[in-house]
C-alpha positions in Angstrom: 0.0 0.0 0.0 1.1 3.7 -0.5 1.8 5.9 2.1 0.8 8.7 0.5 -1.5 8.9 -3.0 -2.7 11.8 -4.6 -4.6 12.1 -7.2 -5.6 15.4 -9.8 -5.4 17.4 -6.2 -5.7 20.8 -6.7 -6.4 24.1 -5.0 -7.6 27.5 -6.0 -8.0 31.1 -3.8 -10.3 32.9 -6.1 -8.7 33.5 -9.6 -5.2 31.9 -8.3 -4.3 28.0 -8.6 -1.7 26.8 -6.1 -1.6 23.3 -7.2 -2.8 22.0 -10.2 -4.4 18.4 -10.7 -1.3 17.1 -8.9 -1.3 13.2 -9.2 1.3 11.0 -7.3 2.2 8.2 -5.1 4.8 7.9 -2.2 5.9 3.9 -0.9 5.9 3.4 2.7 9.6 3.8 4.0 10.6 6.1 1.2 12.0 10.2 1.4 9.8 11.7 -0.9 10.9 15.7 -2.2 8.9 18.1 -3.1 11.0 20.6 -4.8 10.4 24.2 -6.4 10.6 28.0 -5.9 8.3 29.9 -3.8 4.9 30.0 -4.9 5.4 26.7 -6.5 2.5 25.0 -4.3 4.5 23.4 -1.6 2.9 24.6 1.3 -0.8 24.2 -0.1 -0.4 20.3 -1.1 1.2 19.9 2.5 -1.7 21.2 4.4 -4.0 19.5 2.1 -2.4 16.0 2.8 -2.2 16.7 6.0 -5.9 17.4 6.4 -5.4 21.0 7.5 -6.9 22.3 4.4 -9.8 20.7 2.0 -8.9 20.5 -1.8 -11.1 22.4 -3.8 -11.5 19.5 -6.8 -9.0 15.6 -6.7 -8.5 13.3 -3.9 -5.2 12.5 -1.3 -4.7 9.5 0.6 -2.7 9.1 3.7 -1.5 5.6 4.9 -4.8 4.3 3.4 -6.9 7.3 5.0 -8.8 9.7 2.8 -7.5 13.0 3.9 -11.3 14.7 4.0 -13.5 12.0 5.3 -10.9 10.7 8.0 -9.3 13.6 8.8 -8.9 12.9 12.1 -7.8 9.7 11.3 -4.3 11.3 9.4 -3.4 13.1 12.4 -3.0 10.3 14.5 -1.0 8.6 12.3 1.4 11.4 10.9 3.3 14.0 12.1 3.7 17.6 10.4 6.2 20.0 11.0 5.2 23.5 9.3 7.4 26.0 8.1 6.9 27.9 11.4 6.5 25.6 14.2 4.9 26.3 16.9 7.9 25.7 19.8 7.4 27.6 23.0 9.7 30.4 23.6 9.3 30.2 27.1 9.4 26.5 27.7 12.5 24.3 28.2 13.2 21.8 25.3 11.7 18.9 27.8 8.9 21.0 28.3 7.6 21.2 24.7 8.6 17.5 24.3 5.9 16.8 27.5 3.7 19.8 26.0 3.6 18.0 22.5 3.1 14.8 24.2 -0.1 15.5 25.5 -1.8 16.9 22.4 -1.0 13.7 20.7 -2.4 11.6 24.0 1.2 9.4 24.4 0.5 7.5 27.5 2.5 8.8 30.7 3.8 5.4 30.7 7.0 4.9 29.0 6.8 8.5 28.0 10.0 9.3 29.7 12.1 6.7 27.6 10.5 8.5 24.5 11.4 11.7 25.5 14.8 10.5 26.1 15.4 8.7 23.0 14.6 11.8 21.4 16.4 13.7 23.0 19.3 11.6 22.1 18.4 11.3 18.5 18.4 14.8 17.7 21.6 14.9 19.9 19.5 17.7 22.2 20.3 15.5 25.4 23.1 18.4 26.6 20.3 21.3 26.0 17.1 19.7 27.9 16.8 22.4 30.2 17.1 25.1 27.8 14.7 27.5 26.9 13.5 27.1 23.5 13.7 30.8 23.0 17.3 30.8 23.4 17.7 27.8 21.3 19.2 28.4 17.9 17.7 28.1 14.4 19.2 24.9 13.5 18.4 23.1 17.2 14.9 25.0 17.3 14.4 22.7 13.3 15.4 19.5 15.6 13.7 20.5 18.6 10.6 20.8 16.0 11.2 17.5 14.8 10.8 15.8 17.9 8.4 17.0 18.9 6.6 15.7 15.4 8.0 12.3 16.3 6.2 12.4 20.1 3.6 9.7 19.6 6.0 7.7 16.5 4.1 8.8 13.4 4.2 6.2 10.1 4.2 9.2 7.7 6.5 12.4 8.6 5.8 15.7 6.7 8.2 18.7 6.7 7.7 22.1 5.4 11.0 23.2 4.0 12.5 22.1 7.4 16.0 23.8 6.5 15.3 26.9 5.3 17.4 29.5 6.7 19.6 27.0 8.9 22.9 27.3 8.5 24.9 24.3 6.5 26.0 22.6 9.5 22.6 22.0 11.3 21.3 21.4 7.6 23.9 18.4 7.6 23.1 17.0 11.0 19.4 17.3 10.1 19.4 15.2 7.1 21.8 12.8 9.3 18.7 12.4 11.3 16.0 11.9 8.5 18.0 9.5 7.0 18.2 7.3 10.3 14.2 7.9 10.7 14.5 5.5 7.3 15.9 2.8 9.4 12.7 2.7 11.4 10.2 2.5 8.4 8.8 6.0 8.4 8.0 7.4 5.3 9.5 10.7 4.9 7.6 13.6 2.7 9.5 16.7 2.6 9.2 19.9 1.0 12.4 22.2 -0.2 13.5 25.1 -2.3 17.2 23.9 -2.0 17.5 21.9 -5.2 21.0 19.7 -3.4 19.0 18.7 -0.7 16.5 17.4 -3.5 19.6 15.1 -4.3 19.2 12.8 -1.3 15.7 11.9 -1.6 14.8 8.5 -2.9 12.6 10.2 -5.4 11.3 14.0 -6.0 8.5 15.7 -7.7 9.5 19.5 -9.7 6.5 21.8 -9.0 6.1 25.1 -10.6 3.2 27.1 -10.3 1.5 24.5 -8.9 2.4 22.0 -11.8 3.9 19.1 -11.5 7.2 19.0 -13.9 9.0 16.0 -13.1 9.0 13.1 -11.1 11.1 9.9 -10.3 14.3 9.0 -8.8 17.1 12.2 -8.7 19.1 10.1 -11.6 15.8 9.6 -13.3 15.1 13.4 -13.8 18.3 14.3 -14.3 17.8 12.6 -17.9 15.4 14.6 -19.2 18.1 17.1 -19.7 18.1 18.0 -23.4 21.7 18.7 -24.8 25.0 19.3 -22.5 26.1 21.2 -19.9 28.6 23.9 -20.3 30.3 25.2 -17.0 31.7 28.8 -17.3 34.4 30.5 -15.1 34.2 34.7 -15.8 35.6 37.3 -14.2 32.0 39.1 -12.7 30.0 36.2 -13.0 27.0 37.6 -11.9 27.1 40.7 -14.6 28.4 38.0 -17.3 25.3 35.8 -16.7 23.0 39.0 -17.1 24.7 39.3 -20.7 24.3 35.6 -21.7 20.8 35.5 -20.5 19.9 38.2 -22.6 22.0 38.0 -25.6 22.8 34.0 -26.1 20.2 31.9 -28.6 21.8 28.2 -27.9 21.1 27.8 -24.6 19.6 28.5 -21.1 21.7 30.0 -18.6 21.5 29.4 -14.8 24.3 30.8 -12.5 25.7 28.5 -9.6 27.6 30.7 -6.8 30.7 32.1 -8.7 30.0 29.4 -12.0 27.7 29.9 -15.0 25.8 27.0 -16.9 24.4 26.8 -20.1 22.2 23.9 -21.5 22.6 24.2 -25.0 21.9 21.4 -27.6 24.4 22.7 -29.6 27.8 23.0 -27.7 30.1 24.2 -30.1 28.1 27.1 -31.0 26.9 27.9 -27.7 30.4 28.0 -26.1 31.3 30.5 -29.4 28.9 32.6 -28.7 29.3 32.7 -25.2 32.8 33.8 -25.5 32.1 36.3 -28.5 29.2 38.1 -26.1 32.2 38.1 -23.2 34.4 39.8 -25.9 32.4 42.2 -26.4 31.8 43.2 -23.0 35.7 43.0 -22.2 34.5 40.6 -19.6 37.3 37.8 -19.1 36.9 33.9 -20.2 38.5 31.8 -17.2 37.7 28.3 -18.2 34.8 26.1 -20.4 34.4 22.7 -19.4 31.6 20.4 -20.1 29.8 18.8 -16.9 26.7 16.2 -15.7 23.9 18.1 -15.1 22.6 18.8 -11.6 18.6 18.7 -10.8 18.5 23.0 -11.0 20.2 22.4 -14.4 17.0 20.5 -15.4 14.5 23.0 -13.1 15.8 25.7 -15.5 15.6 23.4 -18.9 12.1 22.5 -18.1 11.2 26.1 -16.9 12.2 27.2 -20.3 10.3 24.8 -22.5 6.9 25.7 -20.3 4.9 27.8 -22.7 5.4 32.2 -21.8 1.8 32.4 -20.8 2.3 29.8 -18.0 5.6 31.1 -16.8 4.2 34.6 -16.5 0.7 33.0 -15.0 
């Protein structure tokens, strides 16, 4: 049975569609990604599976409960963590542990073990006594977790659990996900960071509500049309501006201090990438052709989505 199965879920507020007939399925024990931009729907298909919010047209299933008619039903059996949990400022780290513990109804029995185990897990044990107002970001994320994982949930969702953590407590986070696959849960997540998309057993590409892509990392990565050409420039930032406007074989994404261009056609696109860098007396470090990452493909598949749904 799927843990999670969706199918044409969508959403509307007024003349706006945040997700649009969404259709997909998500194995028990897997670490499902939802990846895209802001305003790509993320949010809205997490509430909906989560029962928080009714779809306006499809159907969602979660661990074999229909997320309208047992609502109640999904929130016994899962455990959400939204993009801004609610943690207590002014309780200790045990505290919203015990405090989360009886919302979810975990017997007083054994509860201390629990409690402890998490604590462990999430390597919290040294800060129990803390406040959780004086926590910071990336033990606040962990703390959040947790507390999701009181009363042992079969499905886990996370809202974009990382964003804004620094790359340290990003690491440790996933660390801590991935051992949560030991014990069978099944793992939906939601991110805009296109690496972490990377360790997830398999990822859907929403944009605009739309669903893009879906499969394994590897799989999606091979609907990459043509190769990958990495550029080294002196201003990369200005030198990307110029090739985005002015090159015709090939899109152009920009990766820190790196450019890349998916052309079809290599030879010409890496000629006319150094004749526009010419011209702008902008200097040509290095071309070098490279596998494409998943926001290579984002970008390829943005650009073969027809103007009028872009701009939508």
């Amino acid at each position: 049975m799927d843990a999670i199965r969706t199918e044409s879920l969508s959403r509307t507020f007024g003349s706006v569609t945040a997700v649009d007939r969404l259709t997909l399925s998500v194995a028990e024990g897997e670490l499902f990604g939802l990846v895209g931009p802001d305003g790509a729907g993320k949010t809205t298909t997490m509430r909906m599976l989560t029962a928080v919010m009714d779809p306006t047209a499809g159907e969602a299933w979660v661990a074999g409960h229909h997320s309208v008619r047992a609502a109640a039903a999904i929130k016994e059996c899962s455990g959400y963590m939204s993009q801004r949990f609610g943690l207590y400022a002014d309780l200790t780290v045990t505290e919203n542990l015990n405090f989360y513990a009886d919302i979810y109804g975990v017997p007083r029995r054994n509860r201390r073990d629990k409690i402890e185990h998490l604590l462990a897990f999430s390597n919290l044990t040294p800060f129990q006594r803390r406040l959780a107002g004086n926590l910071s970001g990336g033990m606040k994320q962990k703390l959040g977790l947790a507390c999701a994982l009181i009363h042992t949930p079969r499905v886990l969702f996370l809202d974009e659990p990382t964003n804004g953590v620094d790359p340290v407590s990003r690491r440790d986070f996933w660390r801590i996900l991935h051992q949560l696959l030991g014990e069978r849960v099944t793992i939906f997540i939601s991110t805009a960071y296109l690496d972490e998309a990377e360790r997830c057993t398999r990822l859907a590409l929403l944009h605009r509500g739309r669903l893009l892509a879906l499969g394994t990392p590897d799989t999606v990565k091979q609907l990459m049309r043509g190769t990958i050409l990495e550029l080294r420039a002196a201003d990369p930032r200005r030198a990307a501006g110029l090739l985005r406007s002015g090159l015709t074989h090939g899109d152009v994404g920009l990766f820190g201090d790196r450019i890349h261009i998916a052309t079809p056609d290599p030879e010409a696109g890496q000629a006319e990438a150094e004749a526009i860098l010419r011209a702008a007396g902008l200097l040509l470090h290095a071309v070098t052709r490279v596998p494409p990452t998943l926001e290579d493909v984002f970008v390829s598949l943005l650009a073969r989505e027809p103007e009028a749904s872009r701009d939508a």
